[in-house]
N, C-alpha and C positions, 0 to 999 in steps of 0.2 A: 208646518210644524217642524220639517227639518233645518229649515233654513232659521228657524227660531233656536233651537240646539245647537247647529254650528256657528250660531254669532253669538252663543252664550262661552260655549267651546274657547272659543277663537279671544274671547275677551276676558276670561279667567287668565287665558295663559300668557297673554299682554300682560296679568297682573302679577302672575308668578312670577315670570320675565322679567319684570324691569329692574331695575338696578337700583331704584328708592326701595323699591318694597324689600329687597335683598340686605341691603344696605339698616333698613332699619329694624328687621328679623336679624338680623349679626347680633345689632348694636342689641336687642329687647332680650337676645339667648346671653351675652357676655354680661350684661347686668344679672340678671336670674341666677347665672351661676357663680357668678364674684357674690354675690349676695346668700347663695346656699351654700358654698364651698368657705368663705369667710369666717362663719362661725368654726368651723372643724379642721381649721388647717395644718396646727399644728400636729394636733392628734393623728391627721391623716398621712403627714409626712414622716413620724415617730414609727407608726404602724403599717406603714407600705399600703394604704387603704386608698381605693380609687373609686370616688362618690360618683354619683350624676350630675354634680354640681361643675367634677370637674369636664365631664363630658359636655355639658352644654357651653363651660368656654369655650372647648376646642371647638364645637359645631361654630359657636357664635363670631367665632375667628378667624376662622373659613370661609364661611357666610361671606363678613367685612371682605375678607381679601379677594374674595370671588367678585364682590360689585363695583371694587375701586377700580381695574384698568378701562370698565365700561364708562362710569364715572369720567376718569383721567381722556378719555378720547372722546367724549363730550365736549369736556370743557374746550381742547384743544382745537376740535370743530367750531364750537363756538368761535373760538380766538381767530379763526382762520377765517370765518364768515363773516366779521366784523373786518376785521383787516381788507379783507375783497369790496367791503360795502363803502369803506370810507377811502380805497382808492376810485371808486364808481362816481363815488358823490362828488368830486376834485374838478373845478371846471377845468375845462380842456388848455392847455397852455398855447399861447401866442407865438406867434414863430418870430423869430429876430429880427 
C-alpha cells in the first residue's frame, strides 16, 4: 500500500513539475484575468482599485516566465541531440 502512495506521490509531482502543465496554468490564469480585469479597467485605474483580476495576471505571468527557461533548454537539447545524431549517421569518410 505504501509503495502504492509513493508512486501516486511521485507522479502528481512529475505533473506539477513539468513545464506544459506550468506553461499552460500561466497561459489559463492570464486569460481569466484579462477577461475579469477587462471589463473595470478604467474605473480601476481612475480609482487606484486593485481587483483579483489583476492578481491572477500577475500570478498568470510568472507562471509563463517560470516555464519558459525549462522550455528554452529543452528545445536546445533537443537541437544539440539531433545535431549529435546526424553527425553519428554520416558514413565514415575515405582517406586520400
Amino acid at each position: 500500500m505504501a509503495e502504492r502512495g509513493s508512486r501516486m506521490a511521485r507522479g502528481i509531482r512529475a505533473f506539477v513539475d513539468n513545464s506544459i502543465t506550468n506553461l499552460v496554468k500561466g497561459v489559463t490564469l492570464l486569460v481569466i484575468g484579462l477577461s475579469d480585469a477587462s471589463h473595470t479597467l478604467r474605473e480601476d485605474v481612475t480609482q487606484g482599485q486593485v481587483r483579483v483580476g489583476h492578481g491572477l495576471i500577475i500570478l498568470g505571468v510568472f507562471s509563463i516566465l517560470g516555464a519558459l527557461p525549462h522550455l528554452i533548454e529543452g528545445l536546445e537539447a533537443g537541437e544539440r541531440y539531433l545535431e549529435l545524431r546526424s553527425t553519428r549517421d554520416e558514413p565514415p569518410k575515405e582517406p586520400e
